[in-house]
N, C-alpha and C positions, 0 to 999 in steps of 0.2 A: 563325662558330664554332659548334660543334655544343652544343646542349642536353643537361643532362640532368639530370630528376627525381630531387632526391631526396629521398623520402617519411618524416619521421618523424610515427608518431601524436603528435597532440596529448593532454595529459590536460586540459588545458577547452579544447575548441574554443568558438573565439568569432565562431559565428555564431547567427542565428534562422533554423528551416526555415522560415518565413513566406517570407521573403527569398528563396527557393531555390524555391520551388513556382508555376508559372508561375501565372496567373489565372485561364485558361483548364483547367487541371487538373481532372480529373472528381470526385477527390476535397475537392479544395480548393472547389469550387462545392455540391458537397453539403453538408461542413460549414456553410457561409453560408447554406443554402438552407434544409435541414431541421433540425428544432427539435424536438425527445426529451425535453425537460426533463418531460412528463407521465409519464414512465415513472417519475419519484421517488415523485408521489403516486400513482401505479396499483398501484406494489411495495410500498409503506411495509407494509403489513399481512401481509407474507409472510415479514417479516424480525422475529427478536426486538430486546429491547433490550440484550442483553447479547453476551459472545461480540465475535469478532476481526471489523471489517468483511466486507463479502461485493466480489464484482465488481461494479465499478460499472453500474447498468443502461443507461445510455446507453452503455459500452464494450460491452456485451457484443452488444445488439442494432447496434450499428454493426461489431462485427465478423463477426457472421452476415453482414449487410448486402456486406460485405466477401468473405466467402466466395462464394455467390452471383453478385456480378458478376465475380469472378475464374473463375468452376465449380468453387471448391475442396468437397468435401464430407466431406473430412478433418478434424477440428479440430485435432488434431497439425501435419498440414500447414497449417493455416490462421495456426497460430501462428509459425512456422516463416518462413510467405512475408509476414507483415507487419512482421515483425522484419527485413526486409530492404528494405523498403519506404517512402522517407522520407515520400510524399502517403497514403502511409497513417494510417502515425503521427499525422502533422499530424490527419488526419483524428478518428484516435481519439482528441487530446489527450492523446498521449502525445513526451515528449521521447528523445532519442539513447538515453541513458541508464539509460533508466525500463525495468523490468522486466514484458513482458506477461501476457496472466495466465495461469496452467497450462490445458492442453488439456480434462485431468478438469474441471475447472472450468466450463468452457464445458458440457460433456455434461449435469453435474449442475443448472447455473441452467437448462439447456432443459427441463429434465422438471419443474423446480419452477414455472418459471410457467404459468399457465393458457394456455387456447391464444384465451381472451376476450381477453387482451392481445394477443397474435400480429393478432389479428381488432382490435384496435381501430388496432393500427400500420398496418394496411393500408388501414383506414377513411381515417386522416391523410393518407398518402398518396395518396389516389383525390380526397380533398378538395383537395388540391393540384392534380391534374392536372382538376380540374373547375373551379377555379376560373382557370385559366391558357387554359380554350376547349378542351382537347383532350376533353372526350367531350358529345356530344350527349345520349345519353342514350335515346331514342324507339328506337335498333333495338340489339338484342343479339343476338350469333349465340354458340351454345352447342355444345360437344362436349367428348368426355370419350376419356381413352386409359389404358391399365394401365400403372403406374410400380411397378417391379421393385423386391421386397419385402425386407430383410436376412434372407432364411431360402431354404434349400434346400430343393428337393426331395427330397431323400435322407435331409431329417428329417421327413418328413411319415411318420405314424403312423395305425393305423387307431382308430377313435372304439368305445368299448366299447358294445356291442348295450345298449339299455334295458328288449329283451324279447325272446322267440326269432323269430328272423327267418326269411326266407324262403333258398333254397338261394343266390340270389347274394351271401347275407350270407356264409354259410358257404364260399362259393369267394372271395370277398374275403380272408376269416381264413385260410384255407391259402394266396392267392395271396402274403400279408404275414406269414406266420407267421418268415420269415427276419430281417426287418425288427425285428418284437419280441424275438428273439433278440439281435438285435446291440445293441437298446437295455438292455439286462442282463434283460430277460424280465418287466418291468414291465407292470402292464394299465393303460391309457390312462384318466385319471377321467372324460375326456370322452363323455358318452353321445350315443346318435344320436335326432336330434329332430328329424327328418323325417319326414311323413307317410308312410305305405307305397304310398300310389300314385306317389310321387317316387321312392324306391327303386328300385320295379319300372322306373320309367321311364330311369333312370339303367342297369338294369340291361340294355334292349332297348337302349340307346346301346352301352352298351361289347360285348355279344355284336352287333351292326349293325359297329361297330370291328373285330373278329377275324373276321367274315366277309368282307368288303368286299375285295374283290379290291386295290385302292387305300391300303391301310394309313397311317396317318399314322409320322413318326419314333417309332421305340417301342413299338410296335405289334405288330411282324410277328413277333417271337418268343412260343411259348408261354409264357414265365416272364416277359413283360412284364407292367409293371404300371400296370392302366387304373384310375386313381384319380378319388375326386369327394370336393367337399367333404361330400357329406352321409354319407360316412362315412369319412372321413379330417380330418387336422386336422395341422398343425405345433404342438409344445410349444414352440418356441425362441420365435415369433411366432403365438401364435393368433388374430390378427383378421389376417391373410392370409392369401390365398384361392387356390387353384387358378383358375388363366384360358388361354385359349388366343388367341391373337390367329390369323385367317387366314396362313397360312405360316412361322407362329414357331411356338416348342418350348413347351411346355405351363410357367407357371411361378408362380411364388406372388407375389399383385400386391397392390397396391390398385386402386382404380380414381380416378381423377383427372377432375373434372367443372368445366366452366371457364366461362366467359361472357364477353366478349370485346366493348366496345362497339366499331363498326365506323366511327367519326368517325376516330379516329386510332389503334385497333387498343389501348386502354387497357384492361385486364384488369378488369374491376370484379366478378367472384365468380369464389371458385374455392376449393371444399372436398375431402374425401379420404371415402371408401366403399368399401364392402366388394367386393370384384371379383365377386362371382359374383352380384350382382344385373345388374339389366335398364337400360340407358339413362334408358329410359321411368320405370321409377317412380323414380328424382330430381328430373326435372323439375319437378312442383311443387316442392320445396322450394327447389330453386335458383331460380325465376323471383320465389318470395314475396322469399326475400331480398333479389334483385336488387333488385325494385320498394321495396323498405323502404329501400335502401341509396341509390337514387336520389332517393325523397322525400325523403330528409333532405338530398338536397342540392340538391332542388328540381326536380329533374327528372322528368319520365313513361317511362315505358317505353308503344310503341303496338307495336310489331313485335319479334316471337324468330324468327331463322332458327336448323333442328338438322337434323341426317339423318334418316334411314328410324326409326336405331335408337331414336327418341323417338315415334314413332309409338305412339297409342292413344287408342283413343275419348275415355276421362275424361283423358288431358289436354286433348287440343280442347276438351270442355267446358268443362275449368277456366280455359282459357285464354280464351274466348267469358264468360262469367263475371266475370273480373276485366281485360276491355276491352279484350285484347290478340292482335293475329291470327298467329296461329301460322302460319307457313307452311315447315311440317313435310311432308314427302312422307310418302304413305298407305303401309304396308305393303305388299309385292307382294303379298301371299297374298289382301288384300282384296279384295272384288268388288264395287264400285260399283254394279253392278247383275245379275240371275240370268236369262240368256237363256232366253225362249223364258216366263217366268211375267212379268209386268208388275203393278208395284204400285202401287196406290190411295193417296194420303197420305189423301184424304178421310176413306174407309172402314176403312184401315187393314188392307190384305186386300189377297193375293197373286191373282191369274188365271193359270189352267193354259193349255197352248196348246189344251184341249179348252171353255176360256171356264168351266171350274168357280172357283169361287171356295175359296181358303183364307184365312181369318179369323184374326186375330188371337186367339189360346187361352190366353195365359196367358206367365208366367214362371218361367224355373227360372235354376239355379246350378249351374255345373260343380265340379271338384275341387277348381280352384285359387282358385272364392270368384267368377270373373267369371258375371252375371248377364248371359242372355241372354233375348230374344224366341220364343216358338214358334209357326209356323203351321202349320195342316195342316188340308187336306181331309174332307170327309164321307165317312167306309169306304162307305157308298153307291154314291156318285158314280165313286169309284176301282174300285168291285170289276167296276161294268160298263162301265168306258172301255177302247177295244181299246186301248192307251197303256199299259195298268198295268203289263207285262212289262220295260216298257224305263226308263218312269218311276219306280215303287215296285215291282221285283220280288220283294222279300224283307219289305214290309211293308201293311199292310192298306189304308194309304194316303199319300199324298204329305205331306210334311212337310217344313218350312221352318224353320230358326235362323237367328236374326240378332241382331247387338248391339243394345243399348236406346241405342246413341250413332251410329246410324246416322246421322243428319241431319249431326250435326258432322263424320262422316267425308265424307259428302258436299257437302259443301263445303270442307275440306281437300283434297277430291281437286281441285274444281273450280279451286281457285287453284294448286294443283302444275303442272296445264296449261293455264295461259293465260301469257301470255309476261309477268308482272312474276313468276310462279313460277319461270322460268329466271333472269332477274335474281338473286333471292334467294339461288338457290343459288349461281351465279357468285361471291355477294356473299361469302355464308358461308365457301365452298370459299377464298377469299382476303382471310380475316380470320383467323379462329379458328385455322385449319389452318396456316398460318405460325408464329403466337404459339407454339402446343404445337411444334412442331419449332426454336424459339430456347429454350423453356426446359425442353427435354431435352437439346439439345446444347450451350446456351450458360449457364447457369444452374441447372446442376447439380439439375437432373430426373429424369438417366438411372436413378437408382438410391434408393430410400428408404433413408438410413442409420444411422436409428434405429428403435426396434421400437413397435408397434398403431401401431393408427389415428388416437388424440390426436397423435401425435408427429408422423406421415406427414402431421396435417393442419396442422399446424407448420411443416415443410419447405415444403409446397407454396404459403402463404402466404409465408413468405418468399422465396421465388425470385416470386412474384408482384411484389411487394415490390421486390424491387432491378430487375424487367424494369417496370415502370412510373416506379421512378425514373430509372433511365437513361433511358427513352423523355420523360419530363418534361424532363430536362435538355436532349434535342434539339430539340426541338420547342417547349416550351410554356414553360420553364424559362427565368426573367430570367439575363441575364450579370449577373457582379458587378458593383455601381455600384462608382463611384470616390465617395471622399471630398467633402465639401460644399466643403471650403477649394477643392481643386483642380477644382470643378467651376465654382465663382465667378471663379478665377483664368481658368480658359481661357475662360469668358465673355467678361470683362474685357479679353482680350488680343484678343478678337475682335472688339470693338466697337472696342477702340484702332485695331485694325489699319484696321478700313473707315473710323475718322473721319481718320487718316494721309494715307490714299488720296484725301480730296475733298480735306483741304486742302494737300497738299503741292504745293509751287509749282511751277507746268509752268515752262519751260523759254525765254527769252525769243531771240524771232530779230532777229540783229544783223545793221543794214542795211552794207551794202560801202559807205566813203566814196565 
């Protein structure tokens, strides 16, 4: 006989989701797993004593949590898809019934807690995945990528002059005089606070851009517009940045700087900065943390593998400094050593191929504040070497700059090519480089979708956050035990079972009259 369903709702269903939610469930093992109760006494100070309760803070950081490992980056939609979702619920300690909390709501408790908390939830959970064996600790591999900013390009506005500027100032204002029209004819309170040799330099980039046979997207029209942050700005999000990545469209980022321990690929730093800086100067501050973050759980950091783009003298040194071997490829531009002059470490002194000696002369400082070494010959020596025309034609004598961190880069060179320097990279290129490509695509990366850089640095710890807890749960993360009673019991049946088996009586053979 044929079946057939027929469904009325019930008004008290009489089940528990405990019942329903297998044990193996990813939700269900986290609730068991991770422990949030610190978030009462972390928040107590934020909330007054009066007024209608707030979101509970274990609910709210469990459904960031939630977001995250789904890639939702919606709160709307986040509320939407747990509401549909029974190992969720279970998760959040929320029943059938129970009403989740409004989307505003979520938005408003993110911007109210500090992001010390964000940072201490993620301390917890690193303590977890350290104390389960998954990170060693001794080698960290580092890199950073531009995570796409909640602000257009199409609101970015020019920065108002601080004083009269030079003519690229003044073809900037005409190139964007449409731009401040459309914004109702507003001047911009943001002044420009850049040095002027930055300006100028900025401004042989983008007339080098309109020459160049090769033009990038946006370029090739006269009325395009070649913008920089040092004198443009977005009002909707002013701590992002104009950035350009190799064969992407120019766009307004943060910059995202990660660490990545390479035992079992466990995220242990990862903060948010301004895009239009340099690789290189993060690195200190990200390696000091790492190693703080490590000590406190007992571990060393001895090795950081990073790309080219960390490359610079004073981090080698700071790195040689505080006991750890950076093995960072040298910059291409650098030169290990100047053919055809040979140097003295002794003496401290360059030799010309005519065997004159340049001496170490002193110290200066460029524009941008780097301190460098000068050497140079005797105007004697030079005026009557037949060499000078080709060697110093346009000066009285040969002269020599060189970084004051020369040593360190020479030896940074010398481990790039010896073969544990290929190792490293191989190592790095398949640690760090994987993680950043699961928590853009998988972990809701792709996009910052809340405004500055406190907030961005919120996000990106929490997607840390859920991509370390799921990785814990794989790997390093206990299955639920079962109960004491049923664990005695199946003991118990197991010893019955093999005392059964000796003494149950074999079987006797019966002789044939």
């Amino acid at each position: 006989m044929q079946g057939k369903k027929n469904y009325t709702e019930k008004l008290f269903p009489g089940f528990q989701m405990s019942d329903r939610i297998p044990k193996e469930n990813l939700y269900r093992r986290l609730r068991e797993t991770l422990d949030l109760s610190f978030l009462y006494r972390d928040t107590k100070e934020l909330y007054g004593k009066t007024g209608n309760p707030s979101i509970d803070p274990v609910v709210f950081f469990k459904l960031l949590i939630t977001g995250y490992l789904e890639n939702i980056t919606s709160d709307r939609k986040l509320v939407e898809h747990c509401g549909m979702r029974m190992d969720v619920l279970y998760f959040l300690g929320h029943d059938l019934d129970e009403e989740l909390p409004w989307h505003s709501t979520i938005s408003r408790t993110r911007q109210l807690y500090p992001e010390s908390l964000f940072v201490t939830l993620f301390n917890k959970v690193f303590a977890l995945c350290v104390d389960s064996g998954m990170v060693a600790g001794h080698t960290q591999a580092v890199d950073s990528a531009p995570i796409k900013a909640n602000a257009s390009m199409e609101s970015v506005v020019p920065k108002m002059p601080a004083a009269p500027m030079e003519s690229h100032l003044k073809k900037v204002s005409e190139e964007n005089r449409e731009t401040t029209k459309k914004h109702g004819g507003t001047i911009s309170p943001v002044q420009i606070s850049a040095p002027e040799h930055e300006l100028k330099r900025v401004e042989k980039h983008h007339r080098n851009l309109q020459e160049s046979p090769v033009r990038p997207a946006g370029a090739t029209h006269k009325k395009a517009r070649l913008l920089s942050n040092k004198t443009h700005y977005s009002p909707h999000d002013p701590d992002a940045r104009i950035s350009v990545k190799p064969g992407k469209a120019r766009k307004l980022n943060y910059h995202c700087s990660m660490a990545v321990d390479t035992a079992e690929g466990v995220i242990s730093h990862i903060q948010a900065d301004f895009a239009d800086g340099r690789d290189s100067q993060y690195l200190k501050d990200i390696s000091l943390k790492v190693q703080d973050r490590l000590r406190k759980n007992e571990l060393t950091m001895t090795d950081i593998l990073a790309d080219a783009g960390y490359s610079n003298g004073s981090n080698y040194d700071f790195l040689e400094q505080r006991k750890v071997t950076g093995w960072i490829p040298v910059f291409g531009k650098y030169k290990p050593w100047i053919e055809g002059f040979p140097y003295n470490r002794e003496k401290d002194e360059y030799s010309c191929p005519m065997g004159r000696p340049l001496p170490f002369k002193g110290f200066s400082t460029n524009k941008d504040g780097t301190v460098l070494k000068n050497y140079w010959a005797a105007p004697r020596d030079c005026k009557a070497c037949p060499m000078k025309s080709s060697c110093a034609p346009n000066r009285k004598c040969k002269s020599i700059t060189r970084t004051i961190y020369d040593e360190p880069y020479l030896r940074a060179y010398a481990r790039q090519h010896n073969g544990r320097g290929g190792q490293m990279k191989k190592l790095r290129q398949s640690t760090v480089e994987p993680v950043f490509g699961s928590l853009t695509q998988f972990y809701g990366l792709r996009k910052i979708g809340v405004l500055g850089k406190a907030g961005a640095h919120k996000v990106m710890l929490m997607a840390a956050v859920a991509f370390n807890l799921k990785k814990y749960l794989k790997k390093g993360g206990k299955k639920p035990s079962i109960g004491i009673f049923e664990a005695i019991m199946d003991a118990l049946q197991g010893h019955l079972t093999t005392f059964y088996r000796h003494i149950r009586p074999r079987p006797v053979l019966q002789m044939a009259p």
